[in-house]
N, CA, C and O of each residue as an XYZ file, in Angstrom:
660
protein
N       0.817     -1.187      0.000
C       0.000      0.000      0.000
C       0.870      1.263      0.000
O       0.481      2.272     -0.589
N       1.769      1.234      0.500
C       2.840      2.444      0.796
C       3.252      2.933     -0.623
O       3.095      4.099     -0.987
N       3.889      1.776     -1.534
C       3.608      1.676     -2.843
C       3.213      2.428     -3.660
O       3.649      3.273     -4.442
N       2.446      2.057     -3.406
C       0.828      2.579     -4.381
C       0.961      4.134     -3.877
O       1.585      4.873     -4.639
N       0.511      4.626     -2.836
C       0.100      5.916     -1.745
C       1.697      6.800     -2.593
O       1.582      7.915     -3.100
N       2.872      6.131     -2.581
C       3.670      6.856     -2.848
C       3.854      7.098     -4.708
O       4.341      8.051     -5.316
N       3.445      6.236     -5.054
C       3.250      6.627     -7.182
C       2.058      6.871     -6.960
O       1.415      6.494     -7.940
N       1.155      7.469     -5.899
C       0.139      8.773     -6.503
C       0.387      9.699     -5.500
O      -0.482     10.392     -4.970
N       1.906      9.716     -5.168
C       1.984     11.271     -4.559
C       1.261     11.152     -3.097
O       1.098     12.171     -2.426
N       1.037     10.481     -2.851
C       0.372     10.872     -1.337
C      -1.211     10.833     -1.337
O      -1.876     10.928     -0.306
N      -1.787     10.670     -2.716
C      -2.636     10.889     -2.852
C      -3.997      9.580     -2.066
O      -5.111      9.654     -1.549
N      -3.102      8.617     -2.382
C      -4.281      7.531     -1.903
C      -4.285      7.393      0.005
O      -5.197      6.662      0.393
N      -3.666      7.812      0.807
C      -3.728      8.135      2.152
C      -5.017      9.500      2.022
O      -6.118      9.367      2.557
N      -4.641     10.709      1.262
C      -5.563     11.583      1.822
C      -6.842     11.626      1.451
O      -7.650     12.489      1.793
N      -7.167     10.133      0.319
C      -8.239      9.804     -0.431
C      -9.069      8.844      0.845
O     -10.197      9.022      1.305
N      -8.131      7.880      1.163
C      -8.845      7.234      2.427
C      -9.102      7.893      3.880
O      -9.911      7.346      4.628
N      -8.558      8.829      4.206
C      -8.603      9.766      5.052
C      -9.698     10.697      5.231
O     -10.248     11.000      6.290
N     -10.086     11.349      3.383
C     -10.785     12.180      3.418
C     -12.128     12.318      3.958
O     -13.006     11.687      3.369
N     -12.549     13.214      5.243
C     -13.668     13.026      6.088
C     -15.363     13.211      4.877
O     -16.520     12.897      5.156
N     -14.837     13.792      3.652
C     -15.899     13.655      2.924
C     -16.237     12.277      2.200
O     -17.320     11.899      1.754
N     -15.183     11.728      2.209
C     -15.494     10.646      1.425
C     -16.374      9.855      2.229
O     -17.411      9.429      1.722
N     -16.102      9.619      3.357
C     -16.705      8.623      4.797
C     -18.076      9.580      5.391
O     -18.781      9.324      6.367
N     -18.166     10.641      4.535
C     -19.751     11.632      4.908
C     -20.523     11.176      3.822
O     -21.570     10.635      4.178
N     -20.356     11.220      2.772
C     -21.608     11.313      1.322
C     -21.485      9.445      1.507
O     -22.409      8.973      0.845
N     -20.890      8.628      1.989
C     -20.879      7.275      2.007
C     -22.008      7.212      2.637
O     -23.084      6.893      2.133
N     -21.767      7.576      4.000
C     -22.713      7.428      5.475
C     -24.089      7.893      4.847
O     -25.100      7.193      4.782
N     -23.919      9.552      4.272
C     -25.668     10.013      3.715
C     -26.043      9.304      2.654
O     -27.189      8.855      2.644
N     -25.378      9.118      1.822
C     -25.970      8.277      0.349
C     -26.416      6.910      1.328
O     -27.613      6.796      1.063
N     -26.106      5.928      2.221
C     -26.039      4.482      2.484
C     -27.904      5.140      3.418
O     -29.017      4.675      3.172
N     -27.669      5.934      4.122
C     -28.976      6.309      5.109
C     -30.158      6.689      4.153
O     -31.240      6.371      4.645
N     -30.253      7.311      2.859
C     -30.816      7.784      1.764
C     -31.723      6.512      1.356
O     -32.945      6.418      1.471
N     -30.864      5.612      0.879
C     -30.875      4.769      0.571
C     -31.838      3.406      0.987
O     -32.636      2.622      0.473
N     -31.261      3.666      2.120
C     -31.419      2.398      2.970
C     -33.337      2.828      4.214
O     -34.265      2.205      4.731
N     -32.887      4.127      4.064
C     -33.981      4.726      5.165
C     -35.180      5.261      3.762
O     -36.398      5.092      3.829
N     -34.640      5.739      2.888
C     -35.865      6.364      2.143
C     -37.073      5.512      1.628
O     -36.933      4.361      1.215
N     -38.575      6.338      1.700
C     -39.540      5.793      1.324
C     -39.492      5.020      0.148
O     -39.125      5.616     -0.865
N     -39.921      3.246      0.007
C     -39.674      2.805     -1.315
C     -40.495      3.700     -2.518
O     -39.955      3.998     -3.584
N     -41.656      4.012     -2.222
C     -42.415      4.394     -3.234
C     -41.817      5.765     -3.891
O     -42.112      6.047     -5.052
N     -41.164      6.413     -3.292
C     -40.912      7.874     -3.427
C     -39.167      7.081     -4.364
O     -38.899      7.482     -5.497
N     -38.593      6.429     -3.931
C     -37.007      6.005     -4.456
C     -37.591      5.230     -5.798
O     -37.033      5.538     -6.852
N     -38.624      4.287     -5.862
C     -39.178      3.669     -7.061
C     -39.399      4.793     -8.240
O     -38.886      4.837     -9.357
N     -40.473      5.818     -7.525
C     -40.733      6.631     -8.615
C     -39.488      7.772     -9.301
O     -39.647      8.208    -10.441
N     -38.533      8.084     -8.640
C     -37.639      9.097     -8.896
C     -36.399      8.426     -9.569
O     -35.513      9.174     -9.981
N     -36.273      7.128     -9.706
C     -34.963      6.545    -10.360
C     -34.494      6.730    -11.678
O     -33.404      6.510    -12.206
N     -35.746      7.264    -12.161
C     -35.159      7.767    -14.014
C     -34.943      9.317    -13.700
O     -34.220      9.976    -14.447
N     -35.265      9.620    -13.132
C     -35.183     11.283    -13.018
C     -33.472     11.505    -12.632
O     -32.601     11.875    -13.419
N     -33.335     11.215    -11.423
C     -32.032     10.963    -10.771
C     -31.353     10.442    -11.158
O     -30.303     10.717    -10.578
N     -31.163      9.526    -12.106
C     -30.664      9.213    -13.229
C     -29.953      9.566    -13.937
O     -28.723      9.523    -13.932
N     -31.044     10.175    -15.019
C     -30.790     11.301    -15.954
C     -30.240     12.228    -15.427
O     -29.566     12.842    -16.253
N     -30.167     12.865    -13.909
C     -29.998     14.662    -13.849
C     -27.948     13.791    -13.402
O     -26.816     14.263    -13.495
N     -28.226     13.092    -13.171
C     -26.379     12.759    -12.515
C     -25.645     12.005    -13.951
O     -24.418     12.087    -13.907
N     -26.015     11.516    -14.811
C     -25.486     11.520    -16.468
C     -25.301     12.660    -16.624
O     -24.128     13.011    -16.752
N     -26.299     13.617    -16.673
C     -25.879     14.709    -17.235
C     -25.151     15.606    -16.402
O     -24.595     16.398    -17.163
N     -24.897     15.858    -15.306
C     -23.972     16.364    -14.622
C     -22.914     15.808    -14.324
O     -22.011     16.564    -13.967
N     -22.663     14.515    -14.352
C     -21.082     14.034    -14.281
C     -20.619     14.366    -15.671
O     -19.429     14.573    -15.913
N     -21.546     14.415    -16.570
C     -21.039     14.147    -18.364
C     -20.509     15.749    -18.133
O     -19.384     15.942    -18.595
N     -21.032     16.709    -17.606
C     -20.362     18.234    -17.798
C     -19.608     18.220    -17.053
O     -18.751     19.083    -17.247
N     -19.440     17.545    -16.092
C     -17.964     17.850    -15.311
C     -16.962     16.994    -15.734
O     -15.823     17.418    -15.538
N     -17.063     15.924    -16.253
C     -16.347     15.147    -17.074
C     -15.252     16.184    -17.677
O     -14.081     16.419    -17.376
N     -16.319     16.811    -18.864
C     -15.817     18.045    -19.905
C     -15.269     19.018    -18.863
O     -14.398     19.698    -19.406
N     -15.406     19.300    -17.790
C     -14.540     20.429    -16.861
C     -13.027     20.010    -16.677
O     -11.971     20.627    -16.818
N     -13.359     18.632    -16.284
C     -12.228     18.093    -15.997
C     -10.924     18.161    -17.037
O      -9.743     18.414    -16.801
N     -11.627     17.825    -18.314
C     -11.275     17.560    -19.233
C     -10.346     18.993    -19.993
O      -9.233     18.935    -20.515
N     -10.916     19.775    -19.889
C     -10.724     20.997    -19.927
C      -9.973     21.821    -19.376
O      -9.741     22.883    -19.955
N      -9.364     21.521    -18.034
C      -8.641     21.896    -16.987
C      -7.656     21.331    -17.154
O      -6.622     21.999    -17.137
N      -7.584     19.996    -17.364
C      -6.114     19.460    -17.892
C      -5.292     19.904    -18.604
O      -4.076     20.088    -18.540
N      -6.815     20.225    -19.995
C      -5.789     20.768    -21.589
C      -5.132     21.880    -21.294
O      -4.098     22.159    -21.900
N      -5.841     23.002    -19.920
C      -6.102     24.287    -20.158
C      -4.226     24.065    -19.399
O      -3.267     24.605    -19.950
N      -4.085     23.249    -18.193
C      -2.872     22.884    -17.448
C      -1.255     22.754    -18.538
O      -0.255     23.469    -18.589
N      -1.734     21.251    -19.423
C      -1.080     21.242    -20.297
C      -0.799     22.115    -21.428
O       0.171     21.697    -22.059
N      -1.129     22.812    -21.740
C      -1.307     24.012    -22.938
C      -0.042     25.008    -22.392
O       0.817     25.534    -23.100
N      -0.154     25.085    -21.256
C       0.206     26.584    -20.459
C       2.058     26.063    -19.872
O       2.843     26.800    -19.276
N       2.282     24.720    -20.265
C       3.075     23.854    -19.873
C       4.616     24.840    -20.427
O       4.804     24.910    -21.641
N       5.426     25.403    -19.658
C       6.588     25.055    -20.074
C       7.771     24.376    -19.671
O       7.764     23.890    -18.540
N       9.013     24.218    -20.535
C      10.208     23.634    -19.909
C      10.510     24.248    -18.414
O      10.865     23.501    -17.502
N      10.343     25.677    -18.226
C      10.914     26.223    -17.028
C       9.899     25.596    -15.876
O      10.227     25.263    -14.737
N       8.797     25.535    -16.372
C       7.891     25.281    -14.931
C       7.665     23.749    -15.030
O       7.283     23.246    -13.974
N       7.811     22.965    -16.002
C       7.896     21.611    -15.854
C       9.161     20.906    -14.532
O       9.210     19.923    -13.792
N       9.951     22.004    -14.814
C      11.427     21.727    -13.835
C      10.915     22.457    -12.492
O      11.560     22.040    -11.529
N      10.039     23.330    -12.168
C       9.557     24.308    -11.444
C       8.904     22.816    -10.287
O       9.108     22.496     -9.117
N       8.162     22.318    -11.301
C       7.101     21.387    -10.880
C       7.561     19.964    -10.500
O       6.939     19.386     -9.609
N       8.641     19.331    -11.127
C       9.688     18.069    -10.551
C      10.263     18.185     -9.383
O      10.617     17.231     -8.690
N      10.447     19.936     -8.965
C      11.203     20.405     -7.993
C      10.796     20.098     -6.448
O      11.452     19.847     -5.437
N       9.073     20.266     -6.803
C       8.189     20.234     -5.561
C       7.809     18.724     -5.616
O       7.522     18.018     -6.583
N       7.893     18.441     -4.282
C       7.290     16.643     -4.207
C       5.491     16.703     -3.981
O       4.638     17.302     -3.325
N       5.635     15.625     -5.034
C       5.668     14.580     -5.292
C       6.417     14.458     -6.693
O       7.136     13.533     -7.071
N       6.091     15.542     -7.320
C       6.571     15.673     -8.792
C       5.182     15.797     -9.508
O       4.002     15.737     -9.160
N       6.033     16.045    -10.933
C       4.440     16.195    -12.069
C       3.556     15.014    -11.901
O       2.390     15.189    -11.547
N       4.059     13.730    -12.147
C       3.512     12.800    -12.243
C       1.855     12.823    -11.194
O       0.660     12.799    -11.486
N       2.558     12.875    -10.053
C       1.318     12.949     -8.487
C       0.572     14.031     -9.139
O      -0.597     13.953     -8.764
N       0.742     14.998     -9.946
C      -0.025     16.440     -9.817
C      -1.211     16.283    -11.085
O      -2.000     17.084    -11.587
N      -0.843     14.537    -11.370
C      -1.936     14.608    -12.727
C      -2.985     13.471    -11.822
O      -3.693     12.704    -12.476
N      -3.014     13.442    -10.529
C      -3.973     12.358     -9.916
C      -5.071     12.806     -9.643
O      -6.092     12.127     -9.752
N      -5.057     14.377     -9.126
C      -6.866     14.523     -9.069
C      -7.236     14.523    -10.409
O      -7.709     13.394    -10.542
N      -7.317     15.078    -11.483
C      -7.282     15.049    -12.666
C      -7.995     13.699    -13.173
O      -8.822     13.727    -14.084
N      -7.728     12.864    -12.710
C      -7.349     11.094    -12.971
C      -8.864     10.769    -12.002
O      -9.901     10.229    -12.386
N      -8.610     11.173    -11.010
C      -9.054     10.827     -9.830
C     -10.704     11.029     -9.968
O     -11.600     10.241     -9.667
N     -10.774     12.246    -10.481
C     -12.121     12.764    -10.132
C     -12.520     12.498    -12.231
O     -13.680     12.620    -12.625
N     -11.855     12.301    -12.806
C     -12.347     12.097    -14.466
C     -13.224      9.930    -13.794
O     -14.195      9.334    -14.261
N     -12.468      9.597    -12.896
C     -12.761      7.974    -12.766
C     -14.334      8.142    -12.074
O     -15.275      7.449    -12.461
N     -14.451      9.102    -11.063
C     -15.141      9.581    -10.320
C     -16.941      9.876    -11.406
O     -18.043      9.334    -11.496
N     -16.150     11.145    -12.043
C     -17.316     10.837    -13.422
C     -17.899      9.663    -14.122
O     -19.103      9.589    -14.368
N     -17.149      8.866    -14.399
C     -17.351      7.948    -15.059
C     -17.872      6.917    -14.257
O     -18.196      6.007    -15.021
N     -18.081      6.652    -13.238
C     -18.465      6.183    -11.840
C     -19.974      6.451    -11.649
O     -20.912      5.654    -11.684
N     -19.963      7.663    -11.458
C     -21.588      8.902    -11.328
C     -22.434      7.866    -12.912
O     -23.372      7.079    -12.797
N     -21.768      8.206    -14.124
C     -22.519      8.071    -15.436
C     -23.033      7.445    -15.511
O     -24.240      7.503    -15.745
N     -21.644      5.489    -15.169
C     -22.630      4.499    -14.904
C     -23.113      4.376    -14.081
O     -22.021      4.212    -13.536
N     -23.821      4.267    -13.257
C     -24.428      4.221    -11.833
C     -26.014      5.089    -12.622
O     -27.043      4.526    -12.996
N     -25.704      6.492    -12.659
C     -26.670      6.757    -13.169
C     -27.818      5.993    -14.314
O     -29.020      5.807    -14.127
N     -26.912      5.603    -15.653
C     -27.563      5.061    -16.474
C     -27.992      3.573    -15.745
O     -28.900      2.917    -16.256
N     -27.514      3.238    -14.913
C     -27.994      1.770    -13.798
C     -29.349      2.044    -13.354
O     -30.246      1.206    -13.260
N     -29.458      3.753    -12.987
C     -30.694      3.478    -12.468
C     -31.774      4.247    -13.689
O     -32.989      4.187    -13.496
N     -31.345      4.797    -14.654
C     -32.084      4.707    -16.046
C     -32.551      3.312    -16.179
O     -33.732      2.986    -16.059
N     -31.589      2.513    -16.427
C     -32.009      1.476    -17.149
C     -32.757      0.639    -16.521
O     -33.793      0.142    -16.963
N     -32.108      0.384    -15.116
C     -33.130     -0.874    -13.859
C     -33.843     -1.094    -14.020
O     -33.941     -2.285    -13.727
N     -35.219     -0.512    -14.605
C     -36.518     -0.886    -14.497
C     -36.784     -0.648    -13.041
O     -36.466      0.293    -12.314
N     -37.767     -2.273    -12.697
C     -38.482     -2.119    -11.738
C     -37.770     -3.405    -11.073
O     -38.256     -4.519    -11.273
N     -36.555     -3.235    -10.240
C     -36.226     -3.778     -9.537
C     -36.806     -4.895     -8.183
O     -37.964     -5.087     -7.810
N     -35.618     -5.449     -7.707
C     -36.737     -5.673     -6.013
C     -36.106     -4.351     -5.267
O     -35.399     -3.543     -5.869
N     -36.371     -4.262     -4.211
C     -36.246     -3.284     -3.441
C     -34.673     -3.432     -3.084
O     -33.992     -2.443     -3.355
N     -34.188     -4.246     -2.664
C     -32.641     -4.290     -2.473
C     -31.627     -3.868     -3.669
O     -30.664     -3.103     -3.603
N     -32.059     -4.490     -4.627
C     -31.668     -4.060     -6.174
C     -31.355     -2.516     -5.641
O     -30.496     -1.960     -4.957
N     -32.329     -2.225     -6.220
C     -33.139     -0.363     -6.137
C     -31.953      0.035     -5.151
O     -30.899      0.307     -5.726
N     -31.951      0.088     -4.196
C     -31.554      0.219     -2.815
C     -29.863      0.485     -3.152
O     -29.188      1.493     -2.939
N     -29.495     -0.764     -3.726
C     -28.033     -0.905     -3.932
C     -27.464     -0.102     -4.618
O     -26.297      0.226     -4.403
N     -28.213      0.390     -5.618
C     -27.612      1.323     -7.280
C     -27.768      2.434     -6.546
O     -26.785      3.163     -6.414
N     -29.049      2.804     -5.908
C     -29.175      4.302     -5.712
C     -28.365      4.753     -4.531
O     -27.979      5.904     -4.328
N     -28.133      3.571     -3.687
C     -26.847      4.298     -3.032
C     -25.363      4.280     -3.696
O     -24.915      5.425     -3.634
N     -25.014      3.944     -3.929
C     -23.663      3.564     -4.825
C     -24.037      5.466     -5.942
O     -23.088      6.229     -6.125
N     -25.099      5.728     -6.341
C     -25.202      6.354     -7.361
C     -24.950      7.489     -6.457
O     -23.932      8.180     -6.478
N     -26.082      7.651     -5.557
C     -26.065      9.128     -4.777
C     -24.763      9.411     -4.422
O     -24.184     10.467     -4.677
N     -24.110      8.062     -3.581
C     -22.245      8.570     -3.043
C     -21.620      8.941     -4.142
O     -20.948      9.959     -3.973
N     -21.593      8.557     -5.062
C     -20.739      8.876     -6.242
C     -20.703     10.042     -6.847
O     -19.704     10.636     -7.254
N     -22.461     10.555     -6.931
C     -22.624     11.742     -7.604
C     -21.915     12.962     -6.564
O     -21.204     13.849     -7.037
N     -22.201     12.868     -5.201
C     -22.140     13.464     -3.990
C     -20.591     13.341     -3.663
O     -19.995     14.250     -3.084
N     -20.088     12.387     -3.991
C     -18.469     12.301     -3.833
C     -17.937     13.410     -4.990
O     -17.527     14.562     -4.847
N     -18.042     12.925     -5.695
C     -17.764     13.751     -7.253
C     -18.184     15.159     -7.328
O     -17.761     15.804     -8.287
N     -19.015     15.793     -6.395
C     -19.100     17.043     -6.516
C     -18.152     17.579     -5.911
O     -17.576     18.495     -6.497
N     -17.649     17.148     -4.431
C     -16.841     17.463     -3.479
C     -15.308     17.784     -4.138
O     -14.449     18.648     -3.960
N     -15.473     16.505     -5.060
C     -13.846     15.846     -5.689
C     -13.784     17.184     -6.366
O     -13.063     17.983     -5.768
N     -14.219     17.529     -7.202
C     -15.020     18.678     -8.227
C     -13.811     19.945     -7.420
O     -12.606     20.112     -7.611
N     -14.872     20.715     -6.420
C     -14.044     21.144     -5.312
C     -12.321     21.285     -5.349
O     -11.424     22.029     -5.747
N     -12.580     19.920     -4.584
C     -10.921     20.273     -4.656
C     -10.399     20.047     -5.933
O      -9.451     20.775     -6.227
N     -10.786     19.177     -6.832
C     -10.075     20.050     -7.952
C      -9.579     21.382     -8.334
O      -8.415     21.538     -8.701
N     -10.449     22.373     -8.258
C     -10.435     23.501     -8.655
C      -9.767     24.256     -7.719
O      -9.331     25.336     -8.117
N      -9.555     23.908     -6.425
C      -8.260     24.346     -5.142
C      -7.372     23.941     -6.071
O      -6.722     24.886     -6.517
N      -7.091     22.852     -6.546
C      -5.017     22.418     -7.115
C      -5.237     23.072     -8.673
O      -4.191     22.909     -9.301
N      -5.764     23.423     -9.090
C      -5.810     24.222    -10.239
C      -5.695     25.516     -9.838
O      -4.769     26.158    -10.334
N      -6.447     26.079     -9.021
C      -6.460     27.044     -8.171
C      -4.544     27.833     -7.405
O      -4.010     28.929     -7.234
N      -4.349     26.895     -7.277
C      -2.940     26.743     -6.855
C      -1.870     26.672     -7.758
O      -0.776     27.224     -7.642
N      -2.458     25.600     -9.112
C      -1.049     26.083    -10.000
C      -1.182     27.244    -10.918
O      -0.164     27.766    -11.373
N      -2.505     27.736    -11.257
C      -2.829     28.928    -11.654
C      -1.937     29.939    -10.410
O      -1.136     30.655    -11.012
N      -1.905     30.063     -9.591
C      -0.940     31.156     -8.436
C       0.756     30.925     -8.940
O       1.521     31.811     -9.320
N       1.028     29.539     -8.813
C       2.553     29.249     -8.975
C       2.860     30.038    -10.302
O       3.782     30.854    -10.305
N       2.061     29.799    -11.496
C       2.666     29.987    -12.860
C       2.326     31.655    -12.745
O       3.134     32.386    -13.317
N       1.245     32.266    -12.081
C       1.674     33.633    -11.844
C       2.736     34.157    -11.341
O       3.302     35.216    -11.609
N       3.071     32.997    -10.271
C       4.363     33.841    -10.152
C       5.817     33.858    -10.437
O       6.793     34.544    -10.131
N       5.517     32.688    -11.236
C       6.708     32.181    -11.785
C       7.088     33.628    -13.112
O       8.125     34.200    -13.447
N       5.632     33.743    -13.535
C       5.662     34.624    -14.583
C       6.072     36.219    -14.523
O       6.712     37.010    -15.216
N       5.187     36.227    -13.048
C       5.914     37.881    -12.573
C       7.470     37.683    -12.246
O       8.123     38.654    -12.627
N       8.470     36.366    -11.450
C       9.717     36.706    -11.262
C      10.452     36.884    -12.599
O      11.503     37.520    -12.686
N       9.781     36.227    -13.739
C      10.857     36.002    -15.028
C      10.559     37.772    -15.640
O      11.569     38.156    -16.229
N       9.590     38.709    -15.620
C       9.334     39.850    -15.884
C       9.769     41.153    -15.251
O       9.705     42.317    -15.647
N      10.408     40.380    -13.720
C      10.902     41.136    -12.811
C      12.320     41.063    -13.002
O      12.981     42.018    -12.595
N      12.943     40.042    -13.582
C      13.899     39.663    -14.081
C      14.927     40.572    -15.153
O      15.935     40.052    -15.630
């Protein structure tokens, strides 16, 4: 495990750690598990559909944030960025992290598009798995946009010392 935790940068400790991840688990599993069948029967195509289509646009955020990362890429700050640990490599894991996350939400969603008319445990199982996911993935979302947030600052200032220069 150390392994692993260390070729994603640290990342898989603060993934198991993270107090949100072990919150939208706990509310999606109580949702789930506690909500009226008739009311969870009738809403499963709706909820569905609205978390396809919102993981599918954050998908494209994600997606977008990378190019926008890579685009902006140079030799000086590539070395800028090896410098600081973990290295580049770790700094492409939320990226990774929360694009798996989407794709997670989509299917799950189209699970409960498609289900039909389950038994109740069925039902039960997808729509929690779906709600944590969608509900994880917003959070993930979040901090994404903190470490983007952050290398958007570095390359500012990388840019003001080379101008000050």
């Amino acid at each position: 495990m150390k392994n692993i935790d260390k070729s994603m940068g640290g990342w898989l400790r603060k993934t198991i750690l993270d107090p949100a991840l072990w919150a939208t688990l706990v509310i999606a599993a109580l949702i789930a598990s506690l909500g009226n069948e008739h009311v969870l029967q009738s809403e499963t195509v709706a909820v569905g559909t609205a978390e396809v289509a919102m993981a599918g646009a954050l998908l494209g955020i994600v997606l977008a944030g990378l190019a926008i990362l890579v685009v902006f890429l140079d030799e000086k700050y590539i070395a800028l960025l090896q410098q600081v640990p973990p290295g580049f490599d770790a700094d492409l894991w939320p990226f990774k992290f929360t694009a798996l996350l989407s794709i997670i939400c989509i299917a799950f969603g189209m699970g409960l598009i498609l289900i039909g008319n389950p038994t109740s445990l069925v039902l039960r199982i997808v729509l929690g798995f779906s709600l944590w996911s969608f509900s994880y993935l917003l959070w993930t979302m979040y901090d994404l946009v903190k470490f983007i947030a952050g290398h958007a600052k570095a390359r500012v200032t990388q840019i003001q010392k080379k101008n000050d220069s």
